[in-house]
C-alpha positions as CSV (number, residue, x, y, z in Angstrom):
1,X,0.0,0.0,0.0
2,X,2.5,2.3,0.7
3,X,4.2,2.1,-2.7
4,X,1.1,2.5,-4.3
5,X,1.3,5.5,-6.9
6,X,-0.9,7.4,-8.2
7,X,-0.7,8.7,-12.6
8,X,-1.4,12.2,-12.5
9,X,-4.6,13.5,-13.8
10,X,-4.4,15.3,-17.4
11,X,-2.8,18.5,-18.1
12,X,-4.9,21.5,-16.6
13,X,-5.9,19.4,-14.0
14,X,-4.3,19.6,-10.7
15,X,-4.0,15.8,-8.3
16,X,-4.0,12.5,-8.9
17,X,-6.7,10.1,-11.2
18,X,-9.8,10.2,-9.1
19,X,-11.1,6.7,-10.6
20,X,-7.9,5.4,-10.0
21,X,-8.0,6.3,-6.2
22,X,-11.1,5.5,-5.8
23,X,-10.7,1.7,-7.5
24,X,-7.3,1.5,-5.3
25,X,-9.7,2.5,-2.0
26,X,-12.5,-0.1,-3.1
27,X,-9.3,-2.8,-3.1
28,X,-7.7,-1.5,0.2
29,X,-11.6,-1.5,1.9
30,X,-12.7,-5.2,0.5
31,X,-9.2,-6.4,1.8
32,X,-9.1,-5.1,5.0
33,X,-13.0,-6.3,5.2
34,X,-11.3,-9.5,4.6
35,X,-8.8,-9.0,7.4
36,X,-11.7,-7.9,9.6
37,X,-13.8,-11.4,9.4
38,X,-10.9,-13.1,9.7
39,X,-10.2,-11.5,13.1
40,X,-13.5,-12.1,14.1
41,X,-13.2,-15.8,13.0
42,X,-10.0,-16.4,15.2
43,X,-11.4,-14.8,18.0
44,X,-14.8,-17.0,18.1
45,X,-12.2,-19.7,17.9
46,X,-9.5,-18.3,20.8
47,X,-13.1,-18.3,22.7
48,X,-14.1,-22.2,22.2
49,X,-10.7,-22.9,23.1
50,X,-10.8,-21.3,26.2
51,X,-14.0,-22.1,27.0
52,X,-13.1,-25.9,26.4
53,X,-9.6,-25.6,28.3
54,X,-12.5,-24.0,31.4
55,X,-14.6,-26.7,31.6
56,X,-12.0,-29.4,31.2
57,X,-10.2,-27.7,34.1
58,X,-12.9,-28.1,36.6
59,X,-13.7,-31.3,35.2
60,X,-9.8,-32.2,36.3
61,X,-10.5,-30.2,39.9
62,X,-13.7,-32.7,40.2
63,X,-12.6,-35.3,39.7
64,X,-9.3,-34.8,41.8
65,X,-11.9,-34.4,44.7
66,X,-13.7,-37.3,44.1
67,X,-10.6,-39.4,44.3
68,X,-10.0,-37.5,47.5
69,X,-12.9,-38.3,48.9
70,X,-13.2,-42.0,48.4
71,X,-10.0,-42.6,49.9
């Protein structure tokens, strides 16, 4: 992105190609839409994870006090 350039617009015309800019903008918004739900994805996962590592924890404690108690 940051060595993205720009063609000038015609003579008499000061800046850069509008319809060029804004196609380059459309790219730069669908990929970081991309990037976005991607995020989101990984952090639904990074939650099921933890939730699972949660309950298999106090799964471990219970049944550590179980043993404990039929000693």
């Amino acid at each position: 992105m940051r060595e993205r350039r720009f063609r000038r617009t015609p003579l008499g015309r000061r800046g850069l190609d509008p319809q060029e800019v804004r196609e380059f903008l459309d790219q730069v918004a669908g990929d970081l839409a991309a990037v976005y739900d991607a995020l989101a994805q990984s952090r639904r996962e990074t939650d099921r994870v933890k939730d699972a590592l949660r309950r298999w924890q106090s799964e471990q404690v219970r049944a550590r006090a179980e043993r404990g108690q039929g000693r």
